[in-house]
MIPA-909637 format. One record per residue (C-alpha): x, y, z; residue in one letter. Coordinates in Angstrom, 1 decimal, always signed. Layout:
REM MIPA-909637
- X, Y, Z, A
...
This chain:
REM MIPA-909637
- +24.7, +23.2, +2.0, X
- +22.8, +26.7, +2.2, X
- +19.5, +25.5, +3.4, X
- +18.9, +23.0, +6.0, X
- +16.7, +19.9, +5.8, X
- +15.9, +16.1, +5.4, X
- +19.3, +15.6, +4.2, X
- +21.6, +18.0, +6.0, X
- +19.7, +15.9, +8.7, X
- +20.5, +12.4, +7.7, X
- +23.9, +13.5, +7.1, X
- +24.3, +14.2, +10.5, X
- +22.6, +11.5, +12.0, X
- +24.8, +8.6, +10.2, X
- +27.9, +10.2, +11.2, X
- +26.6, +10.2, +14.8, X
- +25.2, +6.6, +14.2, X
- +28.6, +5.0, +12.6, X
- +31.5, +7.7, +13.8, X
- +32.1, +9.4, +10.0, X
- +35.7, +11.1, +9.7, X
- +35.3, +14.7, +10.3, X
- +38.2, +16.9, +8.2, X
- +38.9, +20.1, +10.3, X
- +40.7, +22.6, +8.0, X
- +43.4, +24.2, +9.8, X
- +43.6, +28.3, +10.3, X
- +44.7, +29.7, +7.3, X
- +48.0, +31.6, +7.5, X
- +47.8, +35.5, +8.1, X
- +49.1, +35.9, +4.2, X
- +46.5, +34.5, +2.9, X
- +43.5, +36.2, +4.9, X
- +45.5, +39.3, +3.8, X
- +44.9, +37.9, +0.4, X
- +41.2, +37.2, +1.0, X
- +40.5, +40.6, +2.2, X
- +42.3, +42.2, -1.1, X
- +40.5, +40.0, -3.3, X
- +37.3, +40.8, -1.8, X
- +37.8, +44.6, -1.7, X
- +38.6, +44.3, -5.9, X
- +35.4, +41.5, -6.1, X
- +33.2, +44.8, -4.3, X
- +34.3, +47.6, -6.7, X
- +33.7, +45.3, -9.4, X
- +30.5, +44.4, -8.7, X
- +29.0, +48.1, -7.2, X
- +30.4, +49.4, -10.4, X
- +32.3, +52.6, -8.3, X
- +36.0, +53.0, -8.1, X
- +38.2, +51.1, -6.2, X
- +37.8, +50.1, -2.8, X
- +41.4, +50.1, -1.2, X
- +41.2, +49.5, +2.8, X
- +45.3, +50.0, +2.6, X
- +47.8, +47.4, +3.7, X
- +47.3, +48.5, +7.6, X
- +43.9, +48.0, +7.6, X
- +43.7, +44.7, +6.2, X
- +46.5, +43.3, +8.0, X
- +44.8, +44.3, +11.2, X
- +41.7, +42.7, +10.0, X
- +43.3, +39.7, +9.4, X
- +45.4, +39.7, +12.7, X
- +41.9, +39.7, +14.3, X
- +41.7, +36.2, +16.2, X
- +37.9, +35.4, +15.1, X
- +38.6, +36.5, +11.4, X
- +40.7, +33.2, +11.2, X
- +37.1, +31.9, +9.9, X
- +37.1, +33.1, +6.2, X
- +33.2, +34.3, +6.4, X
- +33.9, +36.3, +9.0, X
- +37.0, +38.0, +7.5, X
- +34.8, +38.3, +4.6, X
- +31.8, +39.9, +6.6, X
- +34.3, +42.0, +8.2, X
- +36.0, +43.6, +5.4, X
- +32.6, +43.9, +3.4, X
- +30.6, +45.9, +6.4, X
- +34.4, +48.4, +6.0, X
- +33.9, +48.6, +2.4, X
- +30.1, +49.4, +2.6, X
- +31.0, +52.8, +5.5, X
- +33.8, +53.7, +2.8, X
- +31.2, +53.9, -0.2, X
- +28.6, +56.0, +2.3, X
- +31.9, +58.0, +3.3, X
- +30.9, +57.7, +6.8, X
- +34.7, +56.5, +7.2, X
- +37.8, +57.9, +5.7, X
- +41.3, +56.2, +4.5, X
- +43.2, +57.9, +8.0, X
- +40.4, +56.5, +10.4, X
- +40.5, +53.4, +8.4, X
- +44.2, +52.8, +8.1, X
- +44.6, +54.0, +12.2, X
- +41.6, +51.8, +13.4, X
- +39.8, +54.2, +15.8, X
- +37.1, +54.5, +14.6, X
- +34.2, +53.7, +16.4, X
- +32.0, +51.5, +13.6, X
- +35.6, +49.9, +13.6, X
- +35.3, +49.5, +17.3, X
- +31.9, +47.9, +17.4, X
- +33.0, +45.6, +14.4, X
- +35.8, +44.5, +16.4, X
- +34.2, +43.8, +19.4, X
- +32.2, +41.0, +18.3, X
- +34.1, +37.4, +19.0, X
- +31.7, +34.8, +16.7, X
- +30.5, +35.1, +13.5, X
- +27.0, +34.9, +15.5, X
- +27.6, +38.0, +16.6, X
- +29.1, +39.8, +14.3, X
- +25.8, +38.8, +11.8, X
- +23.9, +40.2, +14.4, X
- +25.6, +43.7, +14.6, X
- +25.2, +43.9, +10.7, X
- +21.9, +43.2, +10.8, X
- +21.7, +46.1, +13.1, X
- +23.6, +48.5, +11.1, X
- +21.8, +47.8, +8.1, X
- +18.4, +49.0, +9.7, X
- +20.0, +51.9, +11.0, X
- +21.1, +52.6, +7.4, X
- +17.9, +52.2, +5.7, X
- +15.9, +53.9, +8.6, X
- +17.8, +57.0, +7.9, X
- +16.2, +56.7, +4.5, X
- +13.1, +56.4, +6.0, X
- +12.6, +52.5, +5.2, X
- +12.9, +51.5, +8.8, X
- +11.4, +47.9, +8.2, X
- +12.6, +47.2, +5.3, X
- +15.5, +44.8, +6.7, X
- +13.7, +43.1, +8.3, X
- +10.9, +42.2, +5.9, X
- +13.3, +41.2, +3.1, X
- +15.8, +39.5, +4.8, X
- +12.5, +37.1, +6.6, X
- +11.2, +36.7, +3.3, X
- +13.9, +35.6, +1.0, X
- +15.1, +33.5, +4.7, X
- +12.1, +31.7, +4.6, X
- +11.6, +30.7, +1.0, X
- +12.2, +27.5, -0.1, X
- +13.8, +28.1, -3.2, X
- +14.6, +32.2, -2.9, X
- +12.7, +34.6, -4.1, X
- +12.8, +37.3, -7.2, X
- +12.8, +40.9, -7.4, X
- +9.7, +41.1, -9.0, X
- +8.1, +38.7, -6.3, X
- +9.5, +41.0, -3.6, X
- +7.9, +44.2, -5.0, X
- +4.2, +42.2, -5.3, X
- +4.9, +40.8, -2.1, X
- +5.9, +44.4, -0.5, X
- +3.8, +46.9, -2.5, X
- +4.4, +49.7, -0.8, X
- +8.7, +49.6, -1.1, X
- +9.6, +51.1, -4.4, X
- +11.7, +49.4, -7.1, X
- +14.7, +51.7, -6.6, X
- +15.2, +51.2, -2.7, X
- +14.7, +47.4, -2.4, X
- +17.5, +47.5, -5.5, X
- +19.7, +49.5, -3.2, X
- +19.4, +47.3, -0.2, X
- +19.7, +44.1, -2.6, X
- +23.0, +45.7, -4.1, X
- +24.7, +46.9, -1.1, X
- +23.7, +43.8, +0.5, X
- +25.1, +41.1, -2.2, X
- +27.6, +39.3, -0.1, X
- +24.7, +37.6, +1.7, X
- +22.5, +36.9, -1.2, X
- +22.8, +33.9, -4.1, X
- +21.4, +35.2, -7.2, X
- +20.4, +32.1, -9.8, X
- +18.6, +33.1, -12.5, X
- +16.9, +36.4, -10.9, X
- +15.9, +34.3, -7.6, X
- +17.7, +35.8, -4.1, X
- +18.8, +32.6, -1.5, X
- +20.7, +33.2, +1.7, X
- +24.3, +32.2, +1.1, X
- +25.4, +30.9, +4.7, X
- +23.6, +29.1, +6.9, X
- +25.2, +31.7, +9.3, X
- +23.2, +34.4, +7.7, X
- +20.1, +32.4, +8.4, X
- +20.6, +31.6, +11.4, X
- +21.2, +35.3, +12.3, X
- +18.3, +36.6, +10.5, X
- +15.5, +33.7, +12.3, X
- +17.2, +34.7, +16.0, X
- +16.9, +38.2, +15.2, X
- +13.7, +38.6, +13.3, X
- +11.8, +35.5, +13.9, X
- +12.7, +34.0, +17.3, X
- +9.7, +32.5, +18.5, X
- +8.0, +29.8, +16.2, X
- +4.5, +31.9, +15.7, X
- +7.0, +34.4, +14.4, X
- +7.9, +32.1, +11.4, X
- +4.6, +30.7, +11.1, X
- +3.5, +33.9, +10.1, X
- +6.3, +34.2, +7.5, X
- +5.2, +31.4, +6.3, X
- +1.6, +31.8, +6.2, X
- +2.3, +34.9, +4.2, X
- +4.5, +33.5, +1.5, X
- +2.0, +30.5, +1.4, X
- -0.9, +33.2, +0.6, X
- +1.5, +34.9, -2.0, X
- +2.0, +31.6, -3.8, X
- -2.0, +30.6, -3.8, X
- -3.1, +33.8, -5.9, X
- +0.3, +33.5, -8.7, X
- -0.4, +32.0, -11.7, X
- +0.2, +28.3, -11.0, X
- +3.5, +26.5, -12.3, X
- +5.1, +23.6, -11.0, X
- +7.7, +25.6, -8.4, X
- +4.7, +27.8, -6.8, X
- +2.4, +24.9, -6.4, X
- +5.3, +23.1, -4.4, X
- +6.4, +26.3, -3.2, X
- +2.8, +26.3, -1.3, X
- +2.3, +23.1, -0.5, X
- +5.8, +23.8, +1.9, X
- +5.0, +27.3, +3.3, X
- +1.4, +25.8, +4.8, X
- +3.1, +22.7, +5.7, X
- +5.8, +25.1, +7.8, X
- +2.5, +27.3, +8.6, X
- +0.9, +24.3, +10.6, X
- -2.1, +25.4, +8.8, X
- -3.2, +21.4, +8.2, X
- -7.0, +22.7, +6.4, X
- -4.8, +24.2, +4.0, X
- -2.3, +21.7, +3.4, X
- -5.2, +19.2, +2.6, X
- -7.0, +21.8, +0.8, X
- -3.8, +21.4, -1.3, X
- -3.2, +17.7, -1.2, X
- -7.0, +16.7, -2.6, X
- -6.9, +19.6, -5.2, X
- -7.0, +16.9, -8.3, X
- -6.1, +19.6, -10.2, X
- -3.0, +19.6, -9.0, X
- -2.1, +16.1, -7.5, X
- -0.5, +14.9, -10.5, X
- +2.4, +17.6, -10.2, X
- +2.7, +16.9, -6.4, X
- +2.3, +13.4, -6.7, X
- +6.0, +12.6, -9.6, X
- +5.3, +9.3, -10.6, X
- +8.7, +6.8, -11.5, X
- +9.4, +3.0, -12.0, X
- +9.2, +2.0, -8.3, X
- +6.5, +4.5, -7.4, X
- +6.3, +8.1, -6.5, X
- +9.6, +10.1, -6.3, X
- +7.9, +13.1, -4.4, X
- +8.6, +13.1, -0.7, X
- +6.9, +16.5, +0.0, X
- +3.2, +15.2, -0.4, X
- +3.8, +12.2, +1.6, X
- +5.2, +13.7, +4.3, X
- +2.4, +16.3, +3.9, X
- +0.1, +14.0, +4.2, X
- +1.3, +12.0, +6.9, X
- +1.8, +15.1, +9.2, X
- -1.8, +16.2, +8.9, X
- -3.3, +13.3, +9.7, X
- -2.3, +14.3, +12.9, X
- -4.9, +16.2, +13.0, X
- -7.2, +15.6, +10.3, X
- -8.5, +12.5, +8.6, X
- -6.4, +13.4, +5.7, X
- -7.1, +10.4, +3.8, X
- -11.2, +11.0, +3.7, X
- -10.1, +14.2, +2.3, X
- -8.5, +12.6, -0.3, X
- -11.1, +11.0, -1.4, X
- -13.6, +13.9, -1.1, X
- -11.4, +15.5, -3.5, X
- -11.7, +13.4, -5.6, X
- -15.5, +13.4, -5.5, X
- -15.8, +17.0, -5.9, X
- -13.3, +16.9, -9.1, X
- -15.7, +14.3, -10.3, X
- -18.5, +16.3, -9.8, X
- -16.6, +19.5, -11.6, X
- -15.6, +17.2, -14.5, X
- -19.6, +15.8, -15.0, X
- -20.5, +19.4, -16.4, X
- -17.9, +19.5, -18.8, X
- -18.6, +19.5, -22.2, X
- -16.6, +16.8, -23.2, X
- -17.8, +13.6, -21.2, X
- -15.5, +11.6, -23.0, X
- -12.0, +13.8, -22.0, X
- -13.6, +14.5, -18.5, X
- -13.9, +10.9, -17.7, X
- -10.4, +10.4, -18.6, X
- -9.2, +13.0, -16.3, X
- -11.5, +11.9, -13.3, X
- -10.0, +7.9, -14.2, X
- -6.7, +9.3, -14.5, X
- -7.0, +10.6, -11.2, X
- -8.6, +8.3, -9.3, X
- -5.4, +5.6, -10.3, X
- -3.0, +8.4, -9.1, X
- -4.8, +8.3, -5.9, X
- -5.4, +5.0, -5.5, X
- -1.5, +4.3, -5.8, X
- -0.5, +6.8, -3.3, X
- -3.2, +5.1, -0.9, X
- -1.2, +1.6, -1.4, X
- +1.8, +3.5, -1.2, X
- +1.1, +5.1, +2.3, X
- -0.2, +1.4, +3.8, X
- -4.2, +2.2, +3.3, X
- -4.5, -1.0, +1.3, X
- -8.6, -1.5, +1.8, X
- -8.9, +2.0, +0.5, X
- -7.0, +1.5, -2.5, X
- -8.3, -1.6, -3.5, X
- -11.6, -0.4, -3.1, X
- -10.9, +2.2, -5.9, X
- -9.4, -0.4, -7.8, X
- -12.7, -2.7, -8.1, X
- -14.5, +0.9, -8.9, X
- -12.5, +1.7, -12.0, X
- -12.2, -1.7, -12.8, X
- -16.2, -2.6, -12.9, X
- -16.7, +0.0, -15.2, X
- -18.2, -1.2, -18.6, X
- -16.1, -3.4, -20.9, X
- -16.7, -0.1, -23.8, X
- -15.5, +2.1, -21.2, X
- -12.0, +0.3, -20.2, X
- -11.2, -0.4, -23.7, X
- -12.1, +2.8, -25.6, X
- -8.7, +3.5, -26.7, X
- -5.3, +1.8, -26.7, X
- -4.3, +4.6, -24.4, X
- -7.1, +3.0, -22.0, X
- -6.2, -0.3, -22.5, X
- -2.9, +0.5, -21.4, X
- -4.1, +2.4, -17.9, X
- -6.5, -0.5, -17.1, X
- -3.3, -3.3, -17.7, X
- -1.2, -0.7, -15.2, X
- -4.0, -0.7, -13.0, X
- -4.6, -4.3, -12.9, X
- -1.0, -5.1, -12.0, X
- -0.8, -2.1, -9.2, X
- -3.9, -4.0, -7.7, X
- -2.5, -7.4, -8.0, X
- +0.5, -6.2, -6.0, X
- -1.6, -4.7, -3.7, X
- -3.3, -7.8, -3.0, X
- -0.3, -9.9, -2.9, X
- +1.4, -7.4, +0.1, X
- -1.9, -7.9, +1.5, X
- -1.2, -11.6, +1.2, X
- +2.3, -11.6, +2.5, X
- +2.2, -9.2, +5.3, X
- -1.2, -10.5, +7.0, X
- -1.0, -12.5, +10.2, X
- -1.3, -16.0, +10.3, X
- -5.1, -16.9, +10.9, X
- -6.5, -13.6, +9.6, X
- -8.8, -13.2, +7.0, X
- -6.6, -11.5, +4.7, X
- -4.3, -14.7, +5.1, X
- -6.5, -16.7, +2.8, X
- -5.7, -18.1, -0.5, X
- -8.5, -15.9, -1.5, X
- -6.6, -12.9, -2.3, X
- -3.7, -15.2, -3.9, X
- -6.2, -16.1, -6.4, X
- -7.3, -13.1, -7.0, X
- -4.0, -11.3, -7.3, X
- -3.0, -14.2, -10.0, X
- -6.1, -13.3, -12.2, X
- -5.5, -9.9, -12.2, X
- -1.9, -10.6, -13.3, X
- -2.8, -13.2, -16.0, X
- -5.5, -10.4, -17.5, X
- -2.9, -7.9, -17.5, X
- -0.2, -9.8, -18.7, X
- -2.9, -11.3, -21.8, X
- -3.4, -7.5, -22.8, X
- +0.2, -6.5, -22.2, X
- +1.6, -8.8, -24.6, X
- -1.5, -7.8, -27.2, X
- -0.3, -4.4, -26.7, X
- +3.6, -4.9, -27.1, X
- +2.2, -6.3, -30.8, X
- +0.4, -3.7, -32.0, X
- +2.8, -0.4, -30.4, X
- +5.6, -2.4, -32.3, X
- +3.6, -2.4, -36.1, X
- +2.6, +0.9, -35.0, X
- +6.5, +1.8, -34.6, X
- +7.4, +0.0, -37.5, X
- +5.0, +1.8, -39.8, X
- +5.8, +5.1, -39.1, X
- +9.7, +4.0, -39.4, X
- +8.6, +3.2, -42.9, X
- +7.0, +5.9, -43.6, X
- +9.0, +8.3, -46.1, X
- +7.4, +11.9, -44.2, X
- +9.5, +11.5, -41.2, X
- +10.9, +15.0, -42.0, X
- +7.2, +16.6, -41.0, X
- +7.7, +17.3, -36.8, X
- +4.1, +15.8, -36.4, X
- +5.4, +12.4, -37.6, X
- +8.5, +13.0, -35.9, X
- +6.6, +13.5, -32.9, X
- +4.1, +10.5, -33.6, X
- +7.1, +8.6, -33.9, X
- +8.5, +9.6, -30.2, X
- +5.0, +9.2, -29.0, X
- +4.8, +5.6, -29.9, X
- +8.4, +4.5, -29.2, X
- +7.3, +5.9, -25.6, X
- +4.6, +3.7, -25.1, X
- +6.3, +0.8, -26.6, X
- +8.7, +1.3, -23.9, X
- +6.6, +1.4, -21.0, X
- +4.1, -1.7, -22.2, X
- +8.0, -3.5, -22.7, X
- +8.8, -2.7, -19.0, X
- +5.1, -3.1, -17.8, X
- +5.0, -6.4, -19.4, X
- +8.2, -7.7, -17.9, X
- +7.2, -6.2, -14.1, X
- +4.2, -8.3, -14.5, X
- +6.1, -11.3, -15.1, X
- +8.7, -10.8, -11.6, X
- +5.2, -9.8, -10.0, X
- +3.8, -13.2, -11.0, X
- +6.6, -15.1, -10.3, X
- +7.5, -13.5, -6.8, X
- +3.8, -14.6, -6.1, X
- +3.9, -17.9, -7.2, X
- +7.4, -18.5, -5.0, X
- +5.2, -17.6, -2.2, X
- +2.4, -19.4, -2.4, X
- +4.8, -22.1, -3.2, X
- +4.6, -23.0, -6.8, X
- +8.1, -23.0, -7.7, X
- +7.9, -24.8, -11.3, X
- +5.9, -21.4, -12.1, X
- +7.9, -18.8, -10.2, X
- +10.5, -20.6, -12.2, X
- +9.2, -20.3, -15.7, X
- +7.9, -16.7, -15.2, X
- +11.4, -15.7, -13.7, X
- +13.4, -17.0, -16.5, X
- +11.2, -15.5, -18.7, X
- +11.4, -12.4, -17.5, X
- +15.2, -12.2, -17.5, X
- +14.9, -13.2, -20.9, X
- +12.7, -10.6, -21.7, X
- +14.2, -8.0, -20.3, X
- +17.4, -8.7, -21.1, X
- +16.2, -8.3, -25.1, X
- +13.8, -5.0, -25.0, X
- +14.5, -3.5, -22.3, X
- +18.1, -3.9, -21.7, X
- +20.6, -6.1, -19.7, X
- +22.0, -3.3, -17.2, X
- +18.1, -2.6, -15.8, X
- +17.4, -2.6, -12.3, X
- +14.4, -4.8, -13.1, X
- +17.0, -7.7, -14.8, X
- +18.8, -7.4, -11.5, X
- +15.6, -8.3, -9.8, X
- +14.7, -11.3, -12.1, X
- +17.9, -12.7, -12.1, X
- +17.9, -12.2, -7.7, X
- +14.5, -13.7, -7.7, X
- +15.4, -17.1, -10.0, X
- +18.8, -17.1, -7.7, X
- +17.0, -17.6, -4.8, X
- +14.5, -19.6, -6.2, X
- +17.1, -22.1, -7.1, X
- +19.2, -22.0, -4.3, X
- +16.1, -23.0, -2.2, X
- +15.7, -26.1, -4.6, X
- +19.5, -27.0, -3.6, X
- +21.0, -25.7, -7.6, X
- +23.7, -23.8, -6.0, X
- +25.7, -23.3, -9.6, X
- +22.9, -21.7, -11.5, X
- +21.8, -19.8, -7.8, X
- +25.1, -18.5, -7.7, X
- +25.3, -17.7, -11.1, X
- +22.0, -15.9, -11.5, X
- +22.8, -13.8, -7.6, X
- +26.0, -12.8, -8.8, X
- +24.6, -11.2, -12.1, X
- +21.7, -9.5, -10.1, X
- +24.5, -8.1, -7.3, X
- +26.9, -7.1, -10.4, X
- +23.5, -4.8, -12.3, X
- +22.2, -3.7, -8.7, X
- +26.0, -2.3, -8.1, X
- +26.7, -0.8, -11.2, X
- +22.7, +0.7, -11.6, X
- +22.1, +1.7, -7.5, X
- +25.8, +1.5, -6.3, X
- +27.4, -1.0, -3.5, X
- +25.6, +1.1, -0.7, X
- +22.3, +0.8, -1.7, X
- +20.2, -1.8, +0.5, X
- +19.0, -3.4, -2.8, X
- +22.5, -4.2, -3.3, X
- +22.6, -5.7, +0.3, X
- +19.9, -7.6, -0.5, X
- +21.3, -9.4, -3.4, X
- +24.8, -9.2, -1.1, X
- +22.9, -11.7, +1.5, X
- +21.3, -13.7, -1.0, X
- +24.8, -14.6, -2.4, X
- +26.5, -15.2, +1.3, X
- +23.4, -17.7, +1.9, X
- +24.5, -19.6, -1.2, X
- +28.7, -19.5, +0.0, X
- +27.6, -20.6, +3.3, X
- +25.4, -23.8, +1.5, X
- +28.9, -24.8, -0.2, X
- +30.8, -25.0, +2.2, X
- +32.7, -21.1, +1.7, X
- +32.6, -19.5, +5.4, X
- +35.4, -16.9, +4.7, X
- +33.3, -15.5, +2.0, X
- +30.3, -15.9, +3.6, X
- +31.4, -14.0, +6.7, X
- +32.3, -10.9, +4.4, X
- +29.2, -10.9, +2.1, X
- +27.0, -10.7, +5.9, X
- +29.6, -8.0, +7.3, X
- +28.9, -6.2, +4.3, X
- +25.4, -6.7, +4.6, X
- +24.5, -5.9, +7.8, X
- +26.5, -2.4, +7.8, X
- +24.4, -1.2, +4.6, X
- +21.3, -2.2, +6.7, X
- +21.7, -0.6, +9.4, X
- +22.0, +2.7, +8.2, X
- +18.7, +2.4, +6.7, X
- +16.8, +0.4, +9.8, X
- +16.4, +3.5, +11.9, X
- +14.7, +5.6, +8.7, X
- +12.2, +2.8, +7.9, X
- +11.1, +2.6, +11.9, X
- +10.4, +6.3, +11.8, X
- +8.2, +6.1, +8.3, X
- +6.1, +3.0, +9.7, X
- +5.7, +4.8, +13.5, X
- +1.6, +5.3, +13.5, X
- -0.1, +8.8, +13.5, X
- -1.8, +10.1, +16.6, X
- -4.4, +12.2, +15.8, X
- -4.8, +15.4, +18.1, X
- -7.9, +16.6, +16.3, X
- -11.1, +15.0, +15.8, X
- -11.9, +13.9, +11.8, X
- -15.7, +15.9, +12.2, X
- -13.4, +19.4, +12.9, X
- -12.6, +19.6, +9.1, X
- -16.4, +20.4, +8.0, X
- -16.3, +22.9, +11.0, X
């Protein structure tokens, strides 16, 4: 990997945790660094457009005889810096083919590819000072360094006003080795390089603070796309600026691209963890929700009330699942009653509507029902209260959901009949409504594992029964029979049985969810385990220890490497900063 993070990190810490094979390449034979170093003199003349670079046998040979160029970037770092005091003619072929000089010299002398980086970081601001640029260096190579996904030419010059075009193209140029260019956008190659640049230009951490801060401030005044908003959002996080961050975070305006919304909930880690590190120091979840007020207010002086109130609902749901995401259930729910007391008119305007409020009613009911199952025994949130109410909001959602199914099929169907499918509007009608027939298909059948998971809990098993074959059923006709969400029907009715002693129609049903789950998630995947487990209960019931013993083994190791991440996600906040030092 070029850049370093979450995980280059959990790569590391699994091979420490569970003693991963490590593959050392052995030194490459002189010939071939020899090679390397021709290859690499041809790749430079191609790509600076002069004639040919040609070090001459000698030279390269001693390059390559030099112990620490054994490492390939090193030989290549080498043979690049000798190239670039050819093209300034600061060296010529008889210094370079005897090896006396002293840029040679100082090249030479370094022992690690730390230190080498180091001395060409040095060189280059000795070359650019003599054209009067003396900060240059430094300034670009911190910059593109402490992007998050590189930065472009024309970002550079708006960044850096006062560098002209021409120079920062020259240092870019005769600087390429270090860079990746993808589409226009400048990243560090090697991790090397990186590492060089922070030790040399930004070695204490108020140093890359600052960095940050200023890309961070770069970002707020571009015109907004997805990548800058993102691009933002990480430069305050790396900042420590936490007012900004949750400036950021309760922007409505921008939650809904921070906040990527899939099947099993948001895929976007960065606002979580966003989130969860400045409430550290702020109360980052009343901020939240005073964003939200204060997009509410913006939206009552629109002059639509009817599209305004659609955004500020729209929002409000977004919010209120990332609050049941990050374990504020009371906070969620109570956003949940508020959208869902509105007026009757209101909720079903539209059959976009009516599809929100069913989404919203079945996110609630599974709010309540982890609210159920994870209280304490003797608490008040262990009553059958919220069982009840968890059940009602599913039957109301699952009533509308199957209404809806109805009536997104006709609508399907009639535009499928319709001869002006040619026109793109009905094309795109078409598309529009085959999309929502999807998603009422899937919401319908999530409803049904949501009621029937609920019902095995509270111990109704002739219901969890019904509603699980029913949803496997279900699924396995609209939605298809390879789903994750089959996998999770057919796991739920396995174990359902197998707790009513039907170990042949257990079996059967845990092997088909462990067969989807491994070909949809793969056989490391703790869902997998999961259904893994179920299945080594059932071998154990009948009697099979050999396989029983294998299915835990197996298991247990795919746990384990995910225990250690969920303990660190669930570890509570300590807040260093008062909640009243936001207004101030």
């Amino acid at each position: 990997t070029t850049r370093g993070g979450a995980a280059y990190d959990e790569c590391l810490r699994r091979s420490s945790l569970h003693d991963w094979l490590l593959h050392n390449l052995p030194p490459l034979p002189p010939a071939s660094l020899v090679r390397i170093g021709i290859d690499h003199c041809k790749l430079r003349s191609a790509w600076t457009d002069t004639k040919p670079l040609n070090l001459g046998p000698q030279a390269v040979e001693k390059i390559a005889a030099h112990p620490p160029a054994g490492c390939p970037l090193h030989l290549r770092y080498l043979v690049d810096e000798l190239c670039r005091q050819h093209q300034l003619d600061r060296l010529n072929n008889q210094d370079l083919f005897a090896g006396s000089t002293f840029e040679w010299q100082m090249l030479f002398r370094a022992q690690t590819i730390e230190e080498l980086l180091d001395y060409v970081l040095h060189r280059w601001e000795c070359i650019f000072h003599n054209l009067r640029w003396p900060l240059l260096v430094r300034r670009v190579c911190c910059l593109i360094s402490a992007s998050e996904w590189g930065l472009c030419e024309y970002e550079l010059l708006i960044i850096m006003p006062d560098v002209p075009r021409l120079t920062l193209r020259q240092f870019l140029e005769s600087t390429w080795m270090t860079w990746i260019s993808h589409s226009g956008y400048y990243i560090v190659a090697h991790e090397a390089m990186r590492a060089a640049i922070t030790k040399r230009y930004m070695p204490a951490p108020h140093d890359c603070r600052e960095v940050h801060a200023r890309l961070a401030g770069f970002f707020r005044w571009s015109e907004r796309s997805r990548r800058k908003v993102e691009a933002e959002l990480y430069h305050w996080r790396l900042a420590e600026q936490w007012v900004n961050v949750l400036g950021m975070c309760a922007n409505m305006e921008v939650f809904d691209v921070l906040m990527e919304q899939g099947d099993q909930g948001s895929l976007h880690a960065d606002l979580r963890r966003c989130v969860r590190e400045a409430d550290r120091h702020l109360d980052a979840y009343q901020a939240l929700i005073d964003g939200l007020s204060r997009f509410e207010s913006a939206c009552s002086s629109s002059s639509d009330p009817a599209s305004s109130h659609s955004r500020v609902t729209s929002a409000a749901i977004q919010l209120a699942d990332f609050f049941g995401e990050m374990g504020r259930a009371q906070q969620a729910a109570q956003m949940y009653e508020a959208i869902l007391t509105q007026e009757p008119a209101v909720l079903n305007a539209s059959v976009a509507s009516r599809h929100l409020v069913a989404s919203v009613r079945v996110q609630y009911g599974a709010l309540l029902a982890q609210r159920w199952s994870s209280a304490a025994a003797g608490t008040s949130d262990k009553s059958f209260g919220l069982v009840h109410r968890a059940q009602q909001l599913y039957q109301a959602a699952l009533t509308a959901l199957r209404d809806l199914v109805v009536e997104d099929g006709l609508e399907v169907e009639s535009f499928l009949k319709e001869a002006s499918l040619a026109v793109p509007e009905q094309k795109i009608a078409l598309k529009q409504a085959q999309q929502a027939l999807g998603k009422a298909h899937f919401l319908l059948a999530d409803c049904l594992c949501k009621i029937a998971r609920l019902s095995y809990r509270s111990g109704d098993f002739e219901s969890a029964q019904h509603h699980y074959s029913e949803a496997a059923e279900y699924i396995e006709k609209n939605i298809g029979a390879s789903h994750p969400l089959a996998a999770e029907a057919f796991l739920g009715l396995g174990i359902l049985l197998y707790q009513r002693s039907k170990y042949d129609a257990a079996e059967k049903a845990t092997r088909k969810a462990m067969t989807i789950r491994q070909i949809a998630l793969g056989s490391g995947h703790p869902s997998f385990a999961e259904a893994a487990e179920a299945l080594a209960n059932i071998c154990q019931a009948t009697g099979r220890q050999f396989e029983y013993e294998q299915l835990t083994k197996r298991a247990v190791a795919i746990l384990a490497i995910y225990g250690e991440q969920e303990q660190a996600l669930a570890a509570p906040n300590t807040r260093a900063i008062q909640p009243d030092s936001l207004n101030s």
